[in-house]
PDBQT receptor file of N, H, CA, C and O in Angstrom, charges set to zero:
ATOM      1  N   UNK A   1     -14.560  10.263  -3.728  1.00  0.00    +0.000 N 
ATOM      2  CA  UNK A   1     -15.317  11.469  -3.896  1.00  0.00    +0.000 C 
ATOM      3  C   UNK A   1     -14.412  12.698  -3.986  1.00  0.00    +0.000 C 
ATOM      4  O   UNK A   1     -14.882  13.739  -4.446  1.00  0.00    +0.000 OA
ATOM      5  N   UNK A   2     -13.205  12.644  -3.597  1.00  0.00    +0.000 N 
ATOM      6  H   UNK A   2     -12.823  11.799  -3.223  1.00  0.00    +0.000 HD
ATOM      7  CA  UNK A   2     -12.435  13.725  -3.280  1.00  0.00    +0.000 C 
ATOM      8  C   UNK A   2     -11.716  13.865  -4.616  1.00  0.00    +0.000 C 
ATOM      9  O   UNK A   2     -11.004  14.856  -4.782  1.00  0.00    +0.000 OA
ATOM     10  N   UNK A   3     -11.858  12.827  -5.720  1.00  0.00    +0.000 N 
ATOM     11  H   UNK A   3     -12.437  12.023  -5.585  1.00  0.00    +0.000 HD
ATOM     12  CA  UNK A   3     -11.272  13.117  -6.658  1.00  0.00    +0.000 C 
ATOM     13  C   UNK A   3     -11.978  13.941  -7.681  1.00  0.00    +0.000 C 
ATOM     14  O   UNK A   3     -11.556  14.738  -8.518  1.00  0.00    +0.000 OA
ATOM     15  N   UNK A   4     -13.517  13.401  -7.290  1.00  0.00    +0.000 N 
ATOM     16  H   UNK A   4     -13.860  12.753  -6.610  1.00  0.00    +0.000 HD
ATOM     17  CA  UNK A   4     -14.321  14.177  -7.852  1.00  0.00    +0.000 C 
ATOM     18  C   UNK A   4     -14.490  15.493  -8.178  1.00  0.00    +0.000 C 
ATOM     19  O   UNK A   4     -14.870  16.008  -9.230  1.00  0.00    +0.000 OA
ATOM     20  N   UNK A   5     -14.053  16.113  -6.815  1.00  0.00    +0.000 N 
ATOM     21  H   UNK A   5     -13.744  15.695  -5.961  1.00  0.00    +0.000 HD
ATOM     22  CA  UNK A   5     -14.157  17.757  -6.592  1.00  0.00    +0.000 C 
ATOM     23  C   UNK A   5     -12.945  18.583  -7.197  1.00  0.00    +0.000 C 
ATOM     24  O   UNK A   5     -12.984  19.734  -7.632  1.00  0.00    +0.000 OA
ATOM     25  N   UNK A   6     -11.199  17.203  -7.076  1.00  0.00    +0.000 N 
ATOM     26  H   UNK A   6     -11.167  16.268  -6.722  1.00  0.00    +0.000 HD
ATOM     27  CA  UNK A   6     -10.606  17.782  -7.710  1.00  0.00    +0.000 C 
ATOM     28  C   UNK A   6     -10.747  17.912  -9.251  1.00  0.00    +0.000 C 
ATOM     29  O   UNK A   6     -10.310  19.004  -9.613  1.00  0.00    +0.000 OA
ATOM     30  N   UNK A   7     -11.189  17.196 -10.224  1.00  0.00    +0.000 N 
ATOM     31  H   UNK A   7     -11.544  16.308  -9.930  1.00  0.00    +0.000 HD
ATOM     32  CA  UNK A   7     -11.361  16.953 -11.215  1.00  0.00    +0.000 C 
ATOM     33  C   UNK A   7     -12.277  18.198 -11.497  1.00  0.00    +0.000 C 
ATOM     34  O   UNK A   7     -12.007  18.783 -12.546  1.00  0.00    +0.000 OA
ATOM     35  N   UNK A   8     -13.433  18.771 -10.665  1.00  0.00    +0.000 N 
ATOM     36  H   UNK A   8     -13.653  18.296  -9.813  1.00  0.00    +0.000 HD
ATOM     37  CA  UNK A   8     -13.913  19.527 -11.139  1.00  0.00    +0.000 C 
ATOM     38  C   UNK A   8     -13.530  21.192 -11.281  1.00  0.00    +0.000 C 
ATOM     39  O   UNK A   8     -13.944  22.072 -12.036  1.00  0.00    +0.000 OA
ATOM     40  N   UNK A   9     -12.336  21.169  -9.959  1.00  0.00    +0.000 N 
ATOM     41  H   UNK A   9     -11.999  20.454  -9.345  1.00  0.00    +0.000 HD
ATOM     42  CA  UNK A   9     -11.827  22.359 -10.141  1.00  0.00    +0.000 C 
ATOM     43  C   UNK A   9     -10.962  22.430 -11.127  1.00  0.00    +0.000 C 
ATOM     44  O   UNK A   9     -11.138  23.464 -11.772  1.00  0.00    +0.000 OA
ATOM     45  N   UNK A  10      -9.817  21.560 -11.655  1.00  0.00    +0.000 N 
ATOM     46  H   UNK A  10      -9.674  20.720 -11.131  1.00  0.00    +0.000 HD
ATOM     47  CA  UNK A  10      -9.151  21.733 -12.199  1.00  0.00    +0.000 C 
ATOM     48  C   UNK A  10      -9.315  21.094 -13.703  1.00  0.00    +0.000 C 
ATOM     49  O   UNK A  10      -8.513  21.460 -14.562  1.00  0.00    +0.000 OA
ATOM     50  N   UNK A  11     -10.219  20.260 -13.997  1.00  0.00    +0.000 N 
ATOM     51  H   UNK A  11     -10.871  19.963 -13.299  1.00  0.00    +0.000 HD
ATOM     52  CA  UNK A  11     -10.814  19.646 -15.206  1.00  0.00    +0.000 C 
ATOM     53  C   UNK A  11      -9.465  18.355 -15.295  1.00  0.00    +0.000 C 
ATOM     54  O   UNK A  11      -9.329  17.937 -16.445  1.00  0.00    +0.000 OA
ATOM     55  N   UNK A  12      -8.760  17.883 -14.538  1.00  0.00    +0.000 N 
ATOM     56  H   UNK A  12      -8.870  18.222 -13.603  1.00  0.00    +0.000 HD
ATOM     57  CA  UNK A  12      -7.797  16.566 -14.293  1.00  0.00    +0.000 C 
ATOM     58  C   UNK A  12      -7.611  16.157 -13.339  1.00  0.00    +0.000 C 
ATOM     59  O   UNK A  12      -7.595  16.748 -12.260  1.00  0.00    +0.000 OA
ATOM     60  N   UNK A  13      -7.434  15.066 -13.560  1.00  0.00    +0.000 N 
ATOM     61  H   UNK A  13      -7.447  14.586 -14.437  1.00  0.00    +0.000 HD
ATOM     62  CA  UNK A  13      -7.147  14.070 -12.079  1.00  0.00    +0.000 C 
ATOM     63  C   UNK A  13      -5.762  13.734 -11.561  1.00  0.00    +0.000 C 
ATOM     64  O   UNK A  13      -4.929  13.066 -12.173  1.00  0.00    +0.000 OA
ATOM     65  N   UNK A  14      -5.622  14.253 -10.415  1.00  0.00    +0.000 N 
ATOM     66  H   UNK A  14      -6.299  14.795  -9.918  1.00  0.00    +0.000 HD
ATOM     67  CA  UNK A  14      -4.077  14.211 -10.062  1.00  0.00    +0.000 C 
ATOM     68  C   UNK A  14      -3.182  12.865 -10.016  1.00  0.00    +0.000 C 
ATOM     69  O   UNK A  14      -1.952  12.851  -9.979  1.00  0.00    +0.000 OA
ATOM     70  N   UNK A  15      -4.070  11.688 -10.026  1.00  0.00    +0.000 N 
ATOM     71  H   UNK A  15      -5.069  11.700 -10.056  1.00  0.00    +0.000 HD
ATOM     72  CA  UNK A  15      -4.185  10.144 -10.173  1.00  0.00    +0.000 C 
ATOM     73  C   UNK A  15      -3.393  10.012 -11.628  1.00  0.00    +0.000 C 
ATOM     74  O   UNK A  15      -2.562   9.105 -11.643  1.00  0.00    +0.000 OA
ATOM     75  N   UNK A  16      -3.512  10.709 -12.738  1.00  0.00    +0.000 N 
ATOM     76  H   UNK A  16      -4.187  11.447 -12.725  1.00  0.00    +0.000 HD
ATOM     77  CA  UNK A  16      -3.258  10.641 -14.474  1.00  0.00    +0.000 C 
ATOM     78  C   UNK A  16      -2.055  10.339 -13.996  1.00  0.00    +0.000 C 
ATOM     79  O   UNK A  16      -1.184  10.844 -13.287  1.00  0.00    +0.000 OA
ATOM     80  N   UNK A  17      -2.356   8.943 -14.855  1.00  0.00    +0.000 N 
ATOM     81  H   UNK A  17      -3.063   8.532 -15.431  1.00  0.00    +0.000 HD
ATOM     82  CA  UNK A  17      -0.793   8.513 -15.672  1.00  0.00    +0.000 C 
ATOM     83  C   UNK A  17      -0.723   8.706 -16.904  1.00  0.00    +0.000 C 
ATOM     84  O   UNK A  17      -1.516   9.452 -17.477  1.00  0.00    +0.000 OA
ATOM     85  N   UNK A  18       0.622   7.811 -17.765  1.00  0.00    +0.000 N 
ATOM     86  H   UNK A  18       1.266   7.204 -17.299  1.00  0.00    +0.000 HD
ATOM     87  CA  UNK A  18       0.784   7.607 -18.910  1.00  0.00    +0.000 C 
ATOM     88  C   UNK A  18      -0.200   6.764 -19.564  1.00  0.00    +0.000 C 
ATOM     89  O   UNK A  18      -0.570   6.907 -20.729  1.00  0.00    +0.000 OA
ATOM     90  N   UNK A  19      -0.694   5.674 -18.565  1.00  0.00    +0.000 N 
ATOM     91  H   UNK A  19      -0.394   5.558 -17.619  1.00  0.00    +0.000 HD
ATOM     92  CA  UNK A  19      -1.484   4.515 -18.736  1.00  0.00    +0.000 C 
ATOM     93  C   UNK A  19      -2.850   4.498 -18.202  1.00  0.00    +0.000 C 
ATOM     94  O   UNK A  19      -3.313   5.161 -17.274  1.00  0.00    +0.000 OA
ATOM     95  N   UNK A  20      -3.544   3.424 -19.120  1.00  0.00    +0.000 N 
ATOM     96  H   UNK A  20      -3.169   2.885 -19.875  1.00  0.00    +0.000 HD
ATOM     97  CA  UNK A  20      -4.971   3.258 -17.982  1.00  0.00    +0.000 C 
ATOM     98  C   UNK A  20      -4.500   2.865 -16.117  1.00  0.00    +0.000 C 
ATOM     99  O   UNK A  20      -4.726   3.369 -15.017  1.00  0.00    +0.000 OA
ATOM    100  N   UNK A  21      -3.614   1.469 -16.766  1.00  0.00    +0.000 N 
ATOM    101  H   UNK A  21      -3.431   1.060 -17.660  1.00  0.00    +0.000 HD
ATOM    102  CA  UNK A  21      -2.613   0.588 -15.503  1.00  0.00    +0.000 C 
ATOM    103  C   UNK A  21      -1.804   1.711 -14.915  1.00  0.00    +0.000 C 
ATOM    104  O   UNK A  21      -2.146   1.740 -13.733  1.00  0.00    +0.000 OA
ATOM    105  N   UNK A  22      -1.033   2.519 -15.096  1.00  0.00    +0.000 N 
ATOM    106  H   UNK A  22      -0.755   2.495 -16.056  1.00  0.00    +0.000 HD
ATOM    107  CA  UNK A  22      -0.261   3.455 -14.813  1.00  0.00    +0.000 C 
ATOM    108  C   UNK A  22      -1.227   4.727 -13.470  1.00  0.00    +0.000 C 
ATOM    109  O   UNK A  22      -0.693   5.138 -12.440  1.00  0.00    +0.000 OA
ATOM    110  N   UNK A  23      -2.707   5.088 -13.935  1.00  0.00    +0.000 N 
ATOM    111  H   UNK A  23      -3.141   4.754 -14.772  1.00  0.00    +0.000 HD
ATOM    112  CA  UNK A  23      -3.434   5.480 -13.726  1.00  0.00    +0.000 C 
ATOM    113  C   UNK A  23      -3.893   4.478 -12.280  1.00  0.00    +0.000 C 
ATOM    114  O   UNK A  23      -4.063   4.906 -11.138  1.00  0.00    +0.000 OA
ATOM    115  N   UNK A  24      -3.985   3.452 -12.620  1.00  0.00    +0.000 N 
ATOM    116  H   UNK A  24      -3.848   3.104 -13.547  1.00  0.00    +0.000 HD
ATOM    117  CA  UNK A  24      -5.517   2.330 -11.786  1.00  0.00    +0.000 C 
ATOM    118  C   UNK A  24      -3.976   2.424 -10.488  1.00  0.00    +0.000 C 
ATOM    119  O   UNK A  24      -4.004   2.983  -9.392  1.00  0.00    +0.000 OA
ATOM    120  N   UNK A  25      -3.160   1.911 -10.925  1.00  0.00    +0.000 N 
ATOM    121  H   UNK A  25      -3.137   1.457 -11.816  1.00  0.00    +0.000 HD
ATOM    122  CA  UNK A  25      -1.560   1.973  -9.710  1.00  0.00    +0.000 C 
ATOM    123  C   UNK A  25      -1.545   3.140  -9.080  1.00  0.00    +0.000 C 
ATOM    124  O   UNK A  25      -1.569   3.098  -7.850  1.00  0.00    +0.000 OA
ATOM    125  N   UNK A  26      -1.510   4.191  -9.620  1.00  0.00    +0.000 N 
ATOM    126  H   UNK A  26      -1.491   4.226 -10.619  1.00  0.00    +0.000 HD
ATOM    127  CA  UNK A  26      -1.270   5.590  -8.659  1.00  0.00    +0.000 C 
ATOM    128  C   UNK A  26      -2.560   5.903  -7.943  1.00  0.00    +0.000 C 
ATOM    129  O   UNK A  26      -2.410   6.921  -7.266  1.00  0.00    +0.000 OA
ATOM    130  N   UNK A  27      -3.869   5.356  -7.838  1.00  0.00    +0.000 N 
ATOM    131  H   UNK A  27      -3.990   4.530  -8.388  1.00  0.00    +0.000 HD
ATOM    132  CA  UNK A  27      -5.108   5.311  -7.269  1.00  0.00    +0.000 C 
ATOM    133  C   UNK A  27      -5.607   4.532  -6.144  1.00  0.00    +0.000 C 
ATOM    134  O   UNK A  27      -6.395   4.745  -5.222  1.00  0.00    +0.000 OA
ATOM    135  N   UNK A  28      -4.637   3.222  -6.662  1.00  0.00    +0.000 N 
ATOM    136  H   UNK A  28      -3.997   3.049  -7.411  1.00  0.00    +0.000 HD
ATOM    137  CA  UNK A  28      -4.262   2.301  -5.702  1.00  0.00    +0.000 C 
ATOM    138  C   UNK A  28      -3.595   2.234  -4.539  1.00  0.00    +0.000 C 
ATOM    139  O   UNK A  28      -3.895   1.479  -3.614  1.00  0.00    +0.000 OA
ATOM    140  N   UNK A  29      -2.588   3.090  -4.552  1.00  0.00    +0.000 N 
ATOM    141  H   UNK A  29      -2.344   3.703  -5.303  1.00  0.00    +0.000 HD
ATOM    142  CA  UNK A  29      -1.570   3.846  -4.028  1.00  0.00    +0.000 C 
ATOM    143  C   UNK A  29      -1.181   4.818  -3.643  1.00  0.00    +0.000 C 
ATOM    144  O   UNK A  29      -0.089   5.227  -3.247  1.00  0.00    +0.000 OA
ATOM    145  N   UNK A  30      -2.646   5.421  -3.835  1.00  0.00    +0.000 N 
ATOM    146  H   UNK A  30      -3.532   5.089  -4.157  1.00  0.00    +0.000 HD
ATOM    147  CA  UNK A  30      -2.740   6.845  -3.496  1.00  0.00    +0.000 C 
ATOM    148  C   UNK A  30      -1.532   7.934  -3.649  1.00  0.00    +0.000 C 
ATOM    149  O   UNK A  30      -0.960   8.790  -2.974  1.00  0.00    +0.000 OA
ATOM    150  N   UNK A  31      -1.500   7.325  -5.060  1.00  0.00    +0.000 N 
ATOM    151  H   UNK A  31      -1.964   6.630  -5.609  1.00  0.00    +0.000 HD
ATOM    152  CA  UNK A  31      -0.056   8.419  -5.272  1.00  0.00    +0.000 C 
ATOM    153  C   UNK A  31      -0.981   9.363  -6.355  1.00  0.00    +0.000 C 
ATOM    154  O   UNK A  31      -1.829   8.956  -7.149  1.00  0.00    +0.000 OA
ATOM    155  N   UNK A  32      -0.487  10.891  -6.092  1.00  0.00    +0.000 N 
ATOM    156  H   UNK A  32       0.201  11.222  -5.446  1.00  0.00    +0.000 HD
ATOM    157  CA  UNK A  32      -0.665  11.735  -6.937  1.00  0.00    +0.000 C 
ATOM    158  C   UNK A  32      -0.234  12.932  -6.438  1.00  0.00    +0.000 C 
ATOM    159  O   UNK A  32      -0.079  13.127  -5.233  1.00  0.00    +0.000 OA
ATOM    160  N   UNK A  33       0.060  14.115  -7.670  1.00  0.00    +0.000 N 
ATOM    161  H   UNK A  33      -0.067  13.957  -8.650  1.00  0.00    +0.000 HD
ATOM    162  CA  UNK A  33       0.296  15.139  -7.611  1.00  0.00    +0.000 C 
ATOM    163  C   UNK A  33      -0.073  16.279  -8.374  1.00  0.00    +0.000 C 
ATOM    164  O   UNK A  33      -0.419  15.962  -9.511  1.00  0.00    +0.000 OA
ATOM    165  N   UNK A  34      -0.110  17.290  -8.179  1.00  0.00    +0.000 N 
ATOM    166  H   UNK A  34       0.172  17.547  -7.254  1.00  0.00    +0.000 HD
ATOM    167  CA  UNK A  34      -0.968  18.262  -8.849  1.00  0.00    +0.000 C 
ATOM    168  C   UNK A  34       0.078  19.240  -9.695  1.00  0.00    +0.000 C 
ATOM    169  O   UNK A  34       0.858  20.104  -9.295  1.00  0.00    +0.000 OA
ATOM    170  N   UNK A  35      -0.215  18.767 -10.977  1.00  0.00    +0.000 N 
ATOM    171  H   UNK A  35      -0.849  18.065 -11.301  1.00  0.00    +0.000 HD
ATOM    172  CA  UNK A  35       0.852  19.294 -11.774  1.00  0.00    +0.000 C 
ATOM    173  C   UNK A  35       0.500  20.616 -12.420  1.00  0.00    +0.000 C 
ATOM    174  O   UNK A  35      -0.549  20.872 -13.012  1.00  0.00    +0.000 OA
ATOM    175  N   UNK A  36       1.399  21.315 -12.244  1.00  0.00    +0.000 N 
ATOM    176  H   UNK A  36       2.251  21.107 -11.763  1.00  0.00    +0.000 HD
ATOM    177  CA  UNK A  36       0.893  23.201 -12.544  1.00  0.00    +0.000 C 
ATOM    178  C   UNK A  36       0.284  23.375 -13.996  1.00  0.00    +0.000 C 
ATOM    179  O   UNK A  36       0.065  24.562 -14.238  1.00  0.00    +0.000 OA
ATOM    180  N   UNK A  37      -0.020  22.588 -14.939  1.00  0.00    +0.000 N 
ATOM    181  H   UNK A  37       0.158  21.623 -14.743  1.00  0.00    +0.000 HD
ATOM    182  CA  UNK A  37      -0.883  22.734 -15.884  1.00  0.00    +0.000 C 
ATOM    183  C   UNK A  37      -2.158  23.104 -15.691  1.00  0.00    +0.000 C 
ATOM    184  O   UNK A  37      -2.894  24.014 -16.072  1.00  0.00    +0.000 OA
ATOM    185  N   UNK A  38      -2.243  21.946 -14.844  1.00  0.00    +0.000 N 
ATOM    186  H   UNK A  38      -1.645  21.207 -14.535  1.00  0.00    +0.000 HD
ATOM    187  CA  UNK A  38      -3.505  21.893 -14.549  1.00  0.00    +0.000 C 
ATOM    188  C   UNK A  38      -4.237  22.400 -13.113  1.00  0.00    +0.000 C 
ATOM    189  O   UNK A  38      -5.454  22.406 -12.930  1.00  0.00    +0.000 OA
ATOM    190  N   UNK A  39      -3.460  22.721 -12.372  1.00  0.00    +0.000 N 
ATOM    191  H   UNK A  39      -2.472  22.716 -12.521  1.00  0.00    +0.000 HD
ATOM    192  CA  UNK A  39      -4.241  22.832 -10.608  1.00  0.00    +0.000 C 
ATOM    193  C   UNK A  39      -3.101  24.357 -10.467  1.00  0.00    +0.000 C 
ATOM    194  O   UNK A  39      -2.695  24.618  -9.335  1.00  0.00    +0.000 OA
ATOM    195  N   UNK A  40      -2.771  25.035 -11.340  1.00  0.00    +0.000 N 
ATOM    196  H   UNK A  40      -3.101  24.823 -12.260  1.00  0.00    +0.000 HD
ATOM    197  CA  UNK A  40      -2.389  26.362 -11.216  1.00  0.00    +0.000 C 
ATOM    198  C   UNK A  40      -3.011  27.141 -10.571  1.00  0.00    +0.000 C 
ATOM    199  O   UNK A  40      -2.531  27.784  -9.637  1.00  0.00    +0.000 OA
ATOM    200  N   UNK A  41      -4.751  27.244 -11.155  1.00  0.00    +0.000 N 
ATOM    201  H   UNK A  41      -5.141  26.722 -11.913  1.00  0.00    +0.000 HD
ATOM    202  CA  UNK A  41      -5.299  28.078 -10.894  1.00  0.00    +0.000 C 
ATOM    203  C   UNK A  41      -6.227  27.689  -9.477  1.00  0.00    +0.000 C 
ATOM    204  O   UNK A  41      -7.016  28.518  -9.024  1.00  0.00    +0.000 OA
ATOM    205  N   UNK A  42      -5.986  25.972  -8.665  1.00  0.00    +0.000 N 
ATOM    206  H   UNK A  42      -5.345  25.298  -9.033  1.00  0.00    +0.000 HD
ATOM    207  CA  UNK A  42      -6.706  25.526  -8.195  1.00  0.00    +0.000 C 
ATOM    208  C   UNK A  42      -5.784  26.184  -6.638  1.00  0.00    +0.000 C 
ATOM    209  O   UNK A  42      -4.573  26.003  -6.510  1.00  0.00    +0.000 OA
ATOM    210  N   UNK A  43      -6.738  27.029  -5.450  1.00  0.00    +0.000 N 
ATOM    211  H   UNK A  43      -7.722  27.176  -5.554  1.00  0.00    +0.000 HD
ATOM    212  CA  UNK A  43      -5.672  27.506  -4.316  1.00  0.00    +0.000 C 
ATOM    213  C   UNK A  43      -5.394  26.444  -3.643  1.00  0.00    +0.000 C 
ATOM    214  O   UNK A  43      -5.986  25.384  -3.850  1.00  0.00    +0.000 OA
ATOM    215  N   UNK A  44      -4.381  26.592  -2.677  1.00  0.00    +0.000 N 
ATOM    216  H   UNK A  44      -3.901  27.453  -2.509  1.00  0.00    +0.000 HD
ATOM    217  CA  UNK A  44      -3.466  25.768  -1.913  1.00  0.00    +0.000 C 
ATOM    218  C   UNK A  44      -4.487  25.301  -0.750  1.00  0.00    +0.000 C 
ATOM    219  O   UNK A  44      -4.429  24.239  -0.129  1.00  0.00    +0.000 OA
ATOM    220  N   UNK A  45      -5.442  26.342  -0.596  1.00  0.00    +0.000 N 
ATOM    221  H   UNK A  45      -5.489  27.204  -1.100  1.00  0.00    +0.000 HD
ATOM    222  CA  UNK A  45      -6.375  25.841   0.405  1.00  0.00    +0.000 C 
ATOM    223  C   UNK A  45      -7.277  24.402  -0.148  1.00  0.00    +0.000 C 
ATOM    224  O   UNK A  45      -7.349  23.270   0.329  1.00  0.00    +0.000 OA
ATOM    225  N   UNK A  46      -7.791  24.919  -1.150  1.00  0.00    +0.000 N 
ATOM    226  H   UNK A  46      -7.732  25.839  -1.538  1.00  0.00    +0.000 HD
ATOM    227  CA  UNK A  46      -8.670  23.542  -2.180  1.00  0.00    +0.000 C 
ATOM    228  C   UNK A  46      -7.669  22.361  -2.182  1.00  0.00    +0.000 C 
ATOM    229  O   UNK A  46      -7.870  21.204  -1.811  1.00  0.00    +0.000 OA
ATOM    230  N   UNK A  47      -6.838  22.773  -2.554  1.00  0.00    +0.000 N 
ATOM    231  H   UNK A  47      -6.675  23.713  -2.855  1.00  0.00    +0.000 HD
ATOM    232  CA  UNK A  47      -5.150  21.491  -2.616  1.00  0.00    +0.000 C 
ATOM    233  C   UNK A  47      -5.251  20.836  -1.309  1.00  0.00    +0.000 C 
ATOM    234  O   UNK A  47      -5.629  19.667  -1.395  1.00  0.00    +0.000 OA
ATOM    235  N   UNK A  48      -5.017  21.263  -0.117  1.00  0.00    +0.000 N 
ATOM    236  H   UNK A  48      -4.710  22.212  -0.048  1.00  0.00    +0.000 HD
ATOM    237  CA  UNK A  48      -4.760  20.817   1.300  1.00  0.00    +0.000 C 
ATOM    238  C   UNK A  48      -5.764  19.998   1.804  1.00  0.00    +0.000 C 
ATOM    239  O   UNK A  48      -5.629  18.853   2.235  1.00  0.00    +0.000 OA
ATOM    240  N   UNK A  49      -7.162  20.909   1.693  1.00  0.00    +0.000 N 
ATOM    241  H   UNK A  49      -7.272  21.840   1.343  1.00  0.00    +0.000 HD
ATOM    242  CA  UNK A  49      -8.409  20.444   1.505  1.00  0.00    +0.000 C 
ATOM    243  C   UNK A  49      -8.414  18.742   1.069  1.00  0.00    +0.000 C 
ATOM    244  O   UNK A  49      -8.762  17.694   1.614  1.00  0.00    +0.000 OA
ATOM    245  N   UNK A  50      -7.896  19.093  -0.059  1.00  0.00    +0.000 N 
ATOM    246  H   UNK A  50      -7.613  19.944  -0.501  1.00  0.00    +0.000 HD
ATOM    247  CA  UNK A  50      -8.407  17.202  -0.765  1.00  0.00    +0.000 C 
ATOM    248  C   UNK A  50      -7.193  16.539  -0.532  1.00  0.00    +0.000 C 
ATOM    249  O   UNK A  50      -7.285  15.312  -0.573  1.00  0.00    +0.000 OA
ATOM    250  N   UNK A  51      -5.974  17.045  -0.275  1.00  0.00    +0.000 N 
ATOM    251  H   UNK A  51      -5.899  18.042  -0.242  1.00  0.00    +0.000 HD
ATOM    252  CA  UNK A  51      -4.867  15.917   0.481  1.00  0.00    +0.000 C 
ATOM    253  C   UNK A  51      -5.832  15.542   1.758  1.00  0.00    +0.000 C 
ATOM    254  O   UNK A  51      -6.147  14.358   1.876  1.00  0.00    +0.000 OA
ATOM    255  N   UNK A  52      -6.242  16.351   2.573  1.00  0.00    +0.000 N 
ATOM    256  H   UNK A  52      -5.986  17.312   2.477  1.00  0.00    +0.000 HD
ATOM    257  CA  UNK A  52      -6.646  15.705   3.806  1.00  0.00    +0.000 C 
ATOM    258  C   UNK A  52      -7.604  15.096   3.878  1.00  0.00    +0.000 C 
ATOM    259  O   UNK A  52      -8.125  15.000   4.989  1.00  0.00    +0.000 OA
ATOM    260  N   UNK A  53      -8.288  14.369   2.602  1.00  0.00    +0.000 N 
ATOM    261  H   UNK A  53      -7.864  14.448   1.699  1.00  0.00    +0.000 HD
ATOM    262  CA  UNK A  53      -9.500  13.462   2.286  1.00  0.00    +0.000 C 
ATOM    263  C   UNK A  53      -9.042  12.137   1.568  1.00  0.00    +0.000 C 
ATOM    264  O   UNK A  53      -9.575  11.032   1.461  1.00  0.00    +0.000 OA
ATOM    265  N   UNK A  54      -7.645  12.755   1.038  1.00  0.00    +0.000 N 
ATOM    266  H   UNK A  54      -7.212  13.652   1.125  1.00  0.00    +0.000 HD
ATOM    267  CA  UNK A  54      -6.858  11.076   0.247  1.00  0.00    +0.000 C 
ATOM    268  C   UNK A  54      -6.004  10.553   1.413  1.00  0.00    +0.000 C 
ATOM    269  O   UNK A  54      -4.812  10.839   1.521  1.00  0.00    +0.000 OA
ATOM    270  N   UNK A  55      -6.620   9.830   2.218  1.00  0.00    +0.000 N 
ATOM    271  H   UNK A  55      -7.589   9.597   2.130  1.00  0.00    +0.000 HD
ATOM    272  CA  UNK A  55      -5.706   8.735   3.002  1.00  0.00    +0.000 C 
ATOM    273  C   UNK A  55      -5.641   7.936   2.644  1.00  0.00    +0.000 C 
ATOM    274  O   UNK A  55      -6.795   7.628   2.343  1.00  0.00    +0.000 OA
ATOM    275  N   UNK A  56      -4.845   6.987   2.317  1.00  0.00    +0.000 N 
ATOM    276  H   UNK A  56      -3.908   7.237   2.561  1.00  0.00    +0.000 HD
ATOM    277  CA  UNK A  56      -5.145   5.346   2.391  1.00  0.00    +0.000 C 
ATOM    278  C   UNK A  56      -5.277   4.153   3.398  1.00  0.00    +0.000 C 
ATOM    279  O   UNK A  56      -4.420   3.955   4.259  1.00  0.00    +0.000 OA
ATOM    280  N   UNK A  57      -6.188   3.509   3.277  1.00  0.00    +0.000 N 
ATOM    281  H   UNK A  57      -6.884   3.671   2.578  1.00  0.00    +0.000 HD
ATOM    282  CA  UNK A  57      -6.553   2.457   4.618  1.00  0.00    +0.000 C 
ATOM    283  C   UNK A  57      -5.187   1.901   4.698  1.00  0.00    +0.000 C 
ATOM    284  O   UNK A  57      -4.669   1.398   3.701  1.00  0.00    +0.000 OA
ATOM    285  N   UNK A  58      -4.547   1.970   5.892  1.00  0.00    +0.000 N 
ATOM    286  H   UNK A  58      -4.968   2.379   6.702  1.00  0.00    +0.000 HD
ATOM    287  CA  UNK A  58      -3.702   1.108   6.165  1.00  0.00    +0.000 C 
ATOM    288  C   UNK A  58      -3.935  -0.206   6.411  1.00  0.00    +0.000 C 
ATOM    289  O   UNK A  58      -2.919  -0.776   6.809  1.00  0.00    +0.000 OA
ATOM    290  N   UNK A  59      -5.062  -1.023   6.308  1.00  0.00    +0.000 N 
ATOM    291  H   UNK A  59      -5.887  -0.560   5.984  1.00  0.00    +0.000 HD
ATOM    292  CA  UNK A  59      -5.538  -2.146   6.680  1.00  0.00    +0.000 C 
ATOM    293  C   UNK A  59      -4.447  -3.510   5.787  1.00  0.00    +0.000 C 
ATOM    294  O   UNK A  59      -4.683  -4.705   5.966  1.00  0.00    +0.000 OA
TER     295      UNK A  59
């Protein structure tokens, strides 16, 4: 859900790869970053905000 909200502030998903696979791996892995194209205009508060909603289950 948290990607959701970012996607809507910034119209991209910090998840984007090169690839679909590239993409489905960094989601998996909860790897992402917010690249100044796109989350420029998005504040550091909104940013912090949705880091502290992407955890990954350590299970």
């Amino acid at each position: 859900m948290a990607v959701v909200y970012l996607v809507r502030l910034s119209g991209a998903s910090p998840f984007l790869g090169d690839s679909q696979q590239e993409t489905f791996n960094n989601i998996t892995a909860v790897d992402y970053s917010f690249d100044a194209e796109y989350f420029s205009s998005t504040s550091d508060l909104a940013k912090n905000f949705i880091c502290s909603l992407l955890l990954k289950d350590a299970r």
